[in-house]
C-alpha positions as CSV (number, residue, x, y, z in Angstrom):
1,X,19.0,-7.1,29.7
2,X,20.4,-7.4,26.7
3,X,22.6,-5.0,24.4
4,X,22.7,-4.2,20.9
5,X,25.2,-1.7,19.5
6,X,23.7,0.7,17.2
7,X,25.9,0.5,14.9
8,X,24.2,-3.1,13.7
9,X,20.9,-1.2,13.8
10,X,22.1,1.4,11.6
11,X,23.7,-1.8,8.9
12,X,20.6,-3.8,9.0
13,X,18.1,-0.4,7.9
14,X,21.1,0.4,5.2
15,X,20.3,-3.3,3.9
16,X,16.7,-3.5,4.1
17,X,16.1,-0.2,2.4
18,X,18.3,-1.6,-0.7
19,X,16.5,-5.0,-0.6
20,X,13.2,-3.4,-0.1
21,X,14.0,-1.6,-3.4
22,X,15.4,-4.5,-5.8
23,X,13.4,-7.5,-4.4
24,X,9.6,-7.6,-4.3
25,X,8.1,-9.9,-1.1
26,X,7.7,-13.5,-2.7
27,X,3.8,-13.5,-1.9
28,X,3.7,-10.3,-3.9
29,X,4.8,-11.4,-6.9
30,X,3.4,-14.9,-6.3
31,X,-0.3,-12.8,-6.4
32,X,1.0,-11.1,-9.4
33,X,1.4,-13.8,-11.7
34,X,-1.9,-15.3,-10.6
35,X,-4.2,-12.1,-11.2
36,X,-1.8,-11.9,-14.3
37,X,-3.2,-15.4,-15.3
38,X,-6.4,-14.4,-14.3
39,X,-6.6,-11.1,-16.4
40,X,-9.1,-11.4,-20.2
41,X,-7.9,-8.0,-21.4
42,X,-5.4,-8.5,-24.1
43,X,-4.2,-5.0,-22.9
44,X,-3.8,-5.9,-19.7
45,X,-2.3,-9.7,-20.5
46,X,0.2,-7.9,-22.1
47,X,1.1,-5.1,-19.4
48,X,1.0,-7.9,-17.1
49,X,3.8,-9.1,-19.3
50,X,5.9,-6.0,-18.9
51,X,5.1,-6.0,-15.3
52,X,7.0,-9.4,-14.4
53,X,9.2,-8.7,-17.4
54,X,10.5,-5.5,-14.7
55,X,10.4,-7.6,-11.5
56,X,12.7,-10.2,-13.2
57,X,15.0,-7.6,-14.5
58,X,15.4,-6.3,-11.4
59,X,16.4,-9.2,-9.6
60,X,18.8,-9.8,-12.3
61,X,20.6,-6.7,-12.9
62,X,20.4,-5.6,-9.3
63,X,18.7,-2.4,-9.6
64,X,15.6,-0.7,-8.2
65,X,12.3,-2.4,-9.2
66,X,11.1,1.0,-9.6
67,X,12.5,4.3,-10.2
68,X,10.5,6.3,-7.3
69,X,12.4,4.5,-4.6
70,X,10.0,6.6,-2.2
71,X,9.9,7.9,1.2
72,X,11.6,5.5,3.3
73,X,9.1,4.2,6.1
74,X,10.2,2.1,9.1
75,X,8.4,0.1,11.4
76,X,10.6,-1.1,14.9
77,X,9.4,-3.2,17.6
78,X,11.5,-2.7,20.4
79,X,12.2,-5.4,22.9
80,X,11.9,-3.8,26.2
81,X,14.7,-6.3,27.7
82,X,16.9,-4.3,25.1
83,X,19.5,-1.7,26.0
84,X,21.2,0.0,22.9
85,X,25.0,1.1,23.1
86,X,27.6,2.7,20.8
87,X,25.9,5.8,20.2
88,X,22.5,7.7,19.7
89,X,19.6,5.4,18.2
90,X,18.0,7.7,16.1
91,X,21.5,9.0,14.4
92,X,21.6,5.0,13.1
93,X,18.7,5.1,11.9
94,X,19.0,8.0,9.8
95,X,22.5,6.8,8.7
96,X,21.5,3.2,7.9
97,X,19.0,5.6,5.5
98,X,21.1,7.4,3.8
99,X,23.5,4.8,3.8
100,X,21.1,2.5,2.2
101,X,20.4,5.2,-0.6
102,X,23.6,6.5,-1.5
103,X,25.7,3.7,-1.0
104,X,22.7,1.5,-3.0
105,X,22.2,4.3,-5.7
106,X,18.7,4.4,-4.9
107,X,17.1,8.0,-6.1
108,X,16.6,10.8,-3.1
109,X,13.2,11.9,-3.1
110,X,13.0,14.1,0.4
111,X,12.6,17.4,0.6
112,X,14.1,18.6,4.4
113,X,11.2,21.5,4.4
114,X,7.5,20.7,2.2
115,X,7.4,24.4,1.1
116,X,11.2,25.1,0.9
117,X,12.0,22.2,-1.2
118,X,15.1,21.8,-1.0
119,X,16.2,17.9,-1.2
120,X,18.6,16.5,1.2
121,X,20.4,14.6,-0.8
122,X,20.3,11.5,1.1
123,X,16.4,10.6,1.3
124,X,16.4,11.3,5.0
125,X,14.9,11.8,7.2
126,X,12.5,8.6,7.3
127,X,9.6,7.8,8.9
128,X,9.6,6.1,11.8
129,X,6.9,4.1,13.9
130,X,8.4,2.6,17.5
131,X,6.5,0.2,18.9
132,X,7.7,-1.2,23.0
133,X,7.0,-4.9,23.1
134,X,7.9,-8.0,25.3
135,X,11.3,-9.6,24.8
136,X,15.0,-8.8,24.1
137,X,14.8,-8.3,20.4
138,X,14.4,-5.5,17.5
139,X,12.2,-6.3,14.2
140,X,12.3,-4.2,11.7
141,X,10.6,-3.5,8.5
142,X,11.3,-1.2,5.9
143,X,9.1,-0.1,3.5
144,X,10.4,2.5,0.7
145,X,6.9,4.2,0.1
146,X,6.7,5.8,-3.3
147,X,4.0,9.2,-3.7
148,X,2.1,8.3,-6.8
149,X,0.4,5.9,-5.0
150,X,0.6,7.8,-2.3
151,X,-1.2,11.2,-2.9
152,X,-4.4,9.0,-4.1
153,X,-4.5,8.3,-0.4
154,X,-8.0,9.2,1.8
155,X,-9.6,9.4,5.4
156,X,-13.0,9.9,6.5
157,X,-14.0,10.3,9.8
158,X,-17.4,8.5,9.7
159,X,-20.2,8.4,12.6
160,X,-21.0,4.8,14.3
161,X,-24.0,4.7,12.1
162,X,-22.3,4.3,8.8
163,X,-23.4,1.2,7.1
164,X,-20.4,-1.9,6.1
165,X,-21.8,-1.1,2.2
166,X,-20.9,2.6,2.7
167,X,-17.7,2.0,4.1
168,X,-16.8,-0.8,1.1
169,X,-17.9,2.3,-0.9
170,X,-16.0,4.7,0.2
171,X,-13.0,2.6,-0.8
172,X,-14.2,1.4,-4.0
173,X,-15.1,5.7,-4.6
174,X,-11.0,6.3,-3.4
175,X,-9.8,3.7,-6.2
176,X,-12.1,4.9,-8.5
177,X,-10.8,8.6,-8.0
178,X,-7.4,7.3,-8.1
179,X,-7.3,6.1,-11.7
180,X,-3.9,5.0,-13.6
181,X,-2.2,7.5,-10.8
182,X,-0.9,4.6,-8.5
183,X,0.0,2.4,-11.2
184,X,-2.4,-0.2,-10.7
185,X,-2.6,-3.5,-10.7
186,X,-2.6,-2.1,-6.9
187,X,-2.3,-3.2,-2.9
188,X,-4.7,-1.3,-0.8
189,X,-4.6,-0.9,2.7
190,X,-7.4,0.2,5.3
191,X,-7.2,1.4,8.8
192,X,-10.8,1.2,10.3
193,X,-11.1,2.2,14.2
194,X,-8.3,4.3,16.4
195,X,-8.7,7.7,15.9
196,X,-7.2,10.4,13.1
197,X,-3.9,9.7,13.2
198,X,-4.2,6.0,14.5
199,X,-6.1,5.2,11.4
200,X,-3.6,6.3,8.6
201,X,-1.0,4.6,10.5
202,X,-3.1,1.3,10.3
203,X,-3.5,1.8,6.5
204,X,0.1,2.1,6.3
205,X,0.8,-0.9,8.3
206,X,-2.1,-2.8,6.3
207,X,0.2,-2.3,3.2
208,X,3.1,-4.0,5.2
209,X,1.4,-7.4,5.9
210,X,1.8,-10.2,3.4
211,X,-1.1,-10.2,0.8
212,X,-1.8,-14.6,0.8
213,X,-2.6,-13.4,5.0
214,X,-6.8,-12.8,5.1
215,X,-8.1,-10.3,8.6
216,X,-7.9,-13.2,11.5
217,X,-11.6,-11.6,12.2
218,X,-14.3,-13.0,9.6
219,X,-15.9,-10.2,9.8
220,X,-13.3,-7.9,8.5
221,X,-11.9,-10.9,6.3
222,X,-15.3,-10.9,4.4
223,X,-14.9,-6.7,4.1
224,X,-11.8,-7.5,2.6
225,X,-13.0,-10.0,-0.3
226,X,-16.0,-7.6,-0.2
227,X,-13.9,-4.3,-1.6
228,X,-11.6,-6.2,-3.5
229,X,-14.7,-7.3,-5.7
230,X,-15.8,-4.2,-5.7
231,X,-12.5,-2.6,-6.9
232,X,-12.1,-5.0,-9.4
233,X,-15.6,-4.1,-11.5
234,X,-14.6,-0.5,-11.7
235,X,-12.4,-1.7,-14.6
236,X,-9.4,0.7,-14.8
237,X,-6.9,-2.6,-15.2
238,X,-3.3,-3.0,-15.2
239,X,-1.9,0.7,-15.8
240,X,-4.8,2.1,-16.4
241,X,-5.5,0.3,-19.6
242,X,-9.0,-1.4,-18.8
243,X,-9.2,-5.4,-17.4
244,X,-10.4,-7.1,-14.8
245,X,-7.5,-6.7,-12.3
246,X,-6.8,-3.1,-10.8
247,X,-6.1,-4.3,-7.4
248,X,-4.1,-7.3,-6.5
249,X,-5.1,-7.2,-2.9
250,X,-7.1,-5.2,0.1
251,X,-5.5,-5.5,3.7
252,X,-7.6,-4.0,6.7
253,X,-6.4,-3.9,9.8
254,X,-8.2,-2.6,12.4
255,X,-8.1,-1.0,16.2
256,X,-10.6,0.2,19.4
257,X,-12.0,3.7,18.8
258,X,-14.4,6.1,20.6
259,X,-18.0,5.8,20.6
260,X,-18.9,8.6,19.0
261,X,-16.5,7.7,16.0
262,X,-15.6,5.4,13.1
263,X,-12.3,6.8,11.2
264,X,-11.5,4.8,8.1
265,X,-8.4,5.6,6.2
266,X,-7.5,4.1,2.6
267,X,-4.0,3.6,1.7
268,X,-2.7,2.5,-1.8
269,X,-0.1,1.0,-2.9
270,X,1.2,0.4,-6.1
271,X,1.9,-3.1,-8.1
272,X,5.3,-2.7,-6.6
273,X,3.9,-2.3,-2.7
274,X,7.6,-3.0,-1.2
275,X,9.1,-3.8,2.3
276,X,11.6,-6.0,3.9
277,X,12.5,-7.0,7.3
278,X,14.8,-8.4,9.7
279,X,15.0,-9.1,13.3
280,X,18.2,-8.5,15.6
């Protein structure tokens, strides 16, 4: 058995959510500037431009990449050799939060009721996915999620007999609907299989994987190249302003569901699809 005080969970989430916020993943911006190469739209060459311009500046100057530092979402996978001391778990986790916000200067976007509105002034509380696995240690990735991208999300709970095209469809039709909101070039993530809930949370976590890593299973590998194509003839471009390039990347990851079912949940992301991760 092995113990971690919470008081190092609690400084490792304040970190990560300022990270998350400043510093794109390396792959990310690595596929940026190569759709940005890629792009014949004079438009949207040149909102490419203003795209890394942003990235750079953030990096240098220290600040958020974006200004909708979002809705902080964390993923834990929990060692079960691990016992946790100093204190309650979930009171670090909400303190390395709002920690991470205040102390970073990061904007508080959470409201502590969705009809009351009322923010609390510290972007908690966050949401959190724990996961018990083998082993005596805690990863953890945080992934600031912000909601323009977010409301343009979708589920559909389709029957066994829907059809691969109809499903690529259904995605390409969620992008399409989705326009300029997410600020596109954009990441999108799919959940296919589980069941209603199962399936947003696997479009969530599709977001959270490093875009240069393909589907280990051909078959959803080949779905992935399959919907980015198709996103990428609907034309809405960088921002909204017409190219070749409105997504940068499709994830899908997939789980077991029941036979009389096929969910399929889309999740976007914007250009700026952040998270950062550590493991203790």
């Amino acid at each position: 058995m092995r113990e971690i005080n919470v008081n190092e969970i609690e400084n490792t989430i304040k970190e990560l959510c300022i990270k998350a916020n400043i510093f794109l993943p390396e792959s990310l911006e690595s596929c940026i500037n190569k759709c940005a190469a890629a792009e014949v739209s004079p438009v949207g060459k040149a909102v490419f431009d203003d795209l890394k311009a942003n990235i750079q500046a953030a990096k240098d100057e220290n600040i958020p990449v974006c200004q909708d530092t979002g809705m902080a979402v964390i993923f834990m996978e929990i060692g079960q050799d691990v016992h946790f001391t100093g204190g309650s778990f979930s009171e670090a986790v909400n303190k390395g939060v709002s920690r991470g916000y205040t102390e970073g200067f990061l904007r508080c976007s959470v409201v502590g009721d969705p009809l009351e509105r009322v923010n609390t002034g510290d972007n908690t509380p966050p949401v959190v996915h724990t996961r018990i696995v083998d082993g005596d240690r805690v990863k953890i990735d945080v992934c600031p999620k912000g909601f323009g991208s977010e409301n343009m999300s979708a589920l559909k709970m389709f029957t066994p007999s829907a059809t691969h095209d109809e499903i690529v469809d259904f995605v390409a039709e969620t992008v399409s609907r989705a326009g300029s909101n997410p600020c596109p070039p954009m990441v999108v993530g799919v959940g296919i299989g589980g069941n209603f809930e199962k399936c947003a949370y696997l479009a969530k976590k599709a977001l959270c994987r490093d875009v240069s890593v393909r589907n280990p299973k051909p078959l959803y590998s080949g779905l992935e190249e399959k919907m980015l194509t198709k996103i990428n003839k609907l034309g809405i471009g960088p921002q909204g302003f017409g190219g070749r390039i409105t997504a940068l990347c499709v994830n899908i990851e997939e789980a077991p569901t029941h036979i009389a079912g096929l969910p399929v949940s889309v999740n976007i992301g914007c250009h700026v699809t952040r998270h950062a991760g550590a493991v203790i």
